[in-house]
DRENPA-3360 file (N, C-alpha, C; in nm, 2 decimals, always signed):
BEGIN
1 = XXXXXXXX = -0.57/-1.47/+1.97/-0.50/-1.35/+2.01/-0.52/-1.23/+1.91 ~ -0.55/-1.07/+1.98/-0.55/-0.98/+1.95/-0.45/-0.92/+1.82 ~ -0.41/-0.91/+1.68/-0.32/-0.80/+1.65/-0.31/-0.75/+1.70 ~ -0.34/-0.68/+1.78/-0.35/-0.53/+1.81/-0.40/-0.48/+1.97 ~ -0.32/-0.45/+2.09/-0.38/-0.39/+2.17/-0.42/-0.26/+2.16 ~ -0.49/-0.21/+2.25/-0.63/-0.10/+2.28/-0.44/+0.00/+2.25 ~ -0.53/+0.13/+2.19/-0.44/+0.24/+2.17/-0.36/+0.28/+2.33 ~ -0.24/+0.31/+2.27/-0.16/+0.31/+2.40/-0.17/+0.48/+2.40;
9 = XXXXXXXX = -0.21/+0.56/+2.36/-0.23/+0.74/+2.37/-0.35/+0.75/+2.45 ~ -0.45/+0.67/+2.37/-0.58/+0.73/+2.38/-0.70/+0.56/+2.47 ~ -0.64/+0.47/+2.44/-0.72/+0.37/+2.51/-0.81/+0.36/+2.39 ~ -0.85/+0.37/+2.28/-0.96/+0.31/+2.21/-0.94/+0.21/+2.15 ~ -1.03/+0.16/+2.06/-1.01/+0.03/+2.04/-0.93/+0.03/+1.89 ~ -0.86/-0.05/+1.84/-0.74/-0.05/+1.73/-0.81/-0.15/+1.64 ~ -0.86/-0.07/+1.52/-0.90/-0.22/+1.39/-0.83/-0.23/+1.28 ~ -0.77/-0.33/+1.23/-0.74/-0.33/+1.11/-0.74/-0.32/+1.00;
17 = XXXXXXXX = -0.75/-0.23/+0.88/-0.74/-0.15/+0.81/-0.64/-0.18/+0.67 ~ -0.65/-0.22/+0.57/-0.58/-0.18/+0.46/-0.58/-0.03/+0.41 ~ -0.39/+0.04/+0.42/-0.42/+0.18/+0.42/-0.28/+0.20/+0.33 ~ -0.28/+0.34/+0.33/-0.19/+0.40/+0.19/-0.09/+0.45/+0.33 ~ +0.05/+0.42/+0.34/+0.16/+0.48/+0.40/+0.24/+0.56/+0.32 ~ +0.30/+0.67/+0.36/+0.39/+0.70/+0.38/+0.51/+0.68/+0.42 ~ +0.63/+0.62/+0.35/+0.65/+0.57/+0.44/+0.88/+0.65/+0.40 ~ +0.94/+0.67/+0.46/+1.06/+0.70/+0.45/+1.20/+0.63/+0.46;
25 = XXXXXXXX = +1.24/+0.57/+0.42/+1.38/+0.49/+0.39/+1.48/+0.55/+0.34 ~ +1.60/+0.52/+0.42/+1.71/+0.62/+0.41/+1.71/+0.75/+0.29 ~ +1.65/+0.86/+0.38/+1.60/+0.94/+0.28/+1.47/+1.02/+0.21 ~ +1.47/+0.89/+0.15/+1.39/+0.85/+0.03/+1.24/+0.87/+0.13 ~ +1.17/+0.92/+0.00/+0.99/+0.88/+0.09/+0.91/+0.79/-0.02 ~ +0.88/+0.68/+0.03/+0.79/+0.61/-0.07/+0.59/+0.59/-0.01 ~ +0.53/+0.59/-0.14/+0.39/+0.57/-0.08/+0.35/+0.38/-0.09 ~ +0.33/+0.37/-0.02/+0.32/+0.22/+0.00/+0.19/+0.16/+0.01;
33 = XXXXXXXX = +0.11/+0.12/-0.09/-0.04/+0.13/-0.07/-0.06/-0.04/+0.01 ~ -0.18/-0.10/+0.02/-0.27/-0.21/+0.08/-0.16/-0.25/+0.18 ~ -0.14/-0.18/+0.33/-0.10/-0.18/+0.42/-0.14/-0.24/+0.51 ~ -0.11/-0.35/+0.55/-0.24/-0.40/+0.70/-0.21/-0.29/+0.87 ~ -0.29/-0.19/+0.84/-0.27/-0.11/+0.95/-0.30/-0.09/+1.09 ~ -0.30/-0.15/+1.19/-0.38/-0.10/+1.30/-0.44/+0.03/+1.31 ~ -0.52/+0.09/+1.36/-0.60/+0.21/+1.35/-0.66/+0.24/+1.45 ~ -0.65/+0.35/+1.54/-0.74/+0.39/+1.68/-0.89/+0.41/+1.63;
41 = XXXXXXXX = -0.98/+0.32/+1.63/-1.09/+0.40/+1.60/-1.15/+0.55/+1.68 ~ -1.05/+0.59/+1.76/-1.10/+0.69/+1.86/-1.02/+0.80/+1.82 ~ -0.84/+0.80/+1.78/-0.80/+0.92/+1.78/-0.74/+0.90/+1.64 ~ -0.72/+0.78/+1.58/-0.67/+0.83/+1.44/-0.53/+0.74/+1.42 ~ -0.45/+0.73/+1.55/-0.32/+0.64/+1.53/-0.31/+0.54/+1.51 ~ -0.18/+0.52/+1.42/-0.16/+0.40/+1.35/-0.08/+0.31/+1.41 ~ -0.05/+0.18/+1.41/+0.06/+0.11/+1.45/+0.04/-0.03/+1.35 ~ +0.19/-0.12/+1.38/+0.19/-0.22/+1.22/+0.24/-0.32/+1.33;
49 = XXXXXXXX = +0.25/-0.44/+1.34/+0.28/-0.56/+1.32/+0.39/-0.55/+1.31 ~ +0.48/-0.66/+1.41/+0.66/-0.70/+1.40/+0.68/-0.69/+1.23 ~ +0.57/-0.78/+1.19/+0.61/-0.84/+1.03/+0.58/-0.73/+0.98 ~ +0.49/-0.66/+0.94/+0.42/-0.53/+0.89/+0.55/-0.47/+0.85 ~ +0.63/-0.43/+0.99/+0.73/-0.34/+1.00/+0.82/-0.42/+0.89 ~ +0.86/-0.50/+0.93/+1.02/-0.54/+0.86/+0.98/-0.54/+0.70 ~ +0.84/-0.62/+0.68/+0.82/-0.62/+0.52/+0.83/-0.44/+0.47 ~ +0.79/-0.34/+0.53/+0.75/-0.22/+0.48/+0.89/-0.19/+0.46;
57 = XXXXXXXX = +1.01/-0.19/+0.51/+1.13/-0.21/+0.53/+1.21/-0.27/+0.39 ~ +1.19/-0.41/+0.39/+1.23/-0.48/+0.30/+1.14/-0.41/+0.10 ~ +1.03/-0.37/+0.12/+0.95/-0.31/+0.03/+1.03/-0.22/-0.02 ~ +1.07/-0.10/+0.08/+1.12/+0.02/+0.03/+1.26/-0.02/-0.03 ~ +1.31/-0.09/+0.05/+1.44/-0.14/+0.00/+1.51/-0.23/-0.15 ~ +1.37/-0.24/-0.17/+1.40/-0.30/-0.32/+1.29/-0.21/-0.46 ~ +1.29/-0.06/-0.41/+1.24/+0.05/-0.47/+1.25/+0.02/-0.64 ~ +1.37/-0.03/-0.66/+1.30/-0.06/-0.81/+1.21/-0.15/-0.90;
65 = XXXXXXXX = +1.14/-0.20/-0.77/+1.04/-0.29/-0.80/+0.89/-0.18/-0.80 ~ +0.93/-0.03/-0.79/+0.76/+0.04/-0.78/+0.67/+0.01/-0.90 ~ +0.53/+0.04/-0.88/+0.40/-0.01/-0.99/+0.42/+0.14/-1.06 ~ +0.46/+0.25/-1.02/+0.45/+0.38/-1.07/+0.53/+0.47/-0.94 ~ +0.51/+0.61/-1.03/+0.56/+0.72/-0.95/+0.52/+0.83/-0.99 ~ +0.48/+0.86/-0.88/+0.44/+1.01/-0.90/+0.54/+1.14/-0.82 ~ +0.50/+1.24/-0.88/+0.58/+1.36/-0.84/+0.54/+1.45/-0.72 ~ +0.56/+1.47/-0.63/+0.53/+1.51/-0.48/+0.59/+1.67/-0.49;
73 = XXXXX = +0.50/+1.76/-0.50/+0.55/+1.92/-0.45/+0.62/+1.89/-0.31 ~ +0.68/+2.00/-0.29/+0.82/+2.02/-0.20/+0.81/+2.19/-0.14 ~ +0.68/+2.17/-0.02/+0.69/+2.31/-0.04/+0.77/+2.41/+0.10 ~ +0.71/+2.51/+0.14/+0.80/+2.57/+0.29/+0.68/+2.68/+0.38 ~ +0.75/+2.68/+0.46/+0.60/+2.74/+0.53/+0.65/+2.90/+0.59;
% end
């Protein structure tokens, strides 16, 4: 069985990918690197796994386990 069905926007095919997320928890924005990602190879969108999700979840949620941190400008348009 597939990870991943064909992109539901665009119909292309979805490969898996280790990627750097973004990711937001009450609040908070953390960067979350070696992500197992689905990926449209056609338009660019992402999608994760039942598990994917809940671990990225559980990750952010124990934030003071980060490897580092860096400082993110905050700007306005």
């Amino acid at each position: 069985m597939k990870p991943y069905d064909d992109c539901i926007y665009c119909g292309g095919q979805v490969e898996e990918r280790l990627e750097r997320i973004d990711y937001r928890y009450h609040g908070q924005l953390f960067i979350i690197e070696q992500v197992p990602t689905g990926v449209c190879r056609q338009c660019g969108e992402k999608f994760f796994t039942a598990e994917v999700a809940k671990r990225l979840e559980r990750v952010a949620s124990e934030a003071n386990q980060a490897i580092r941190t860096v400082a993110v400008p905050v700007l306005s348009l």
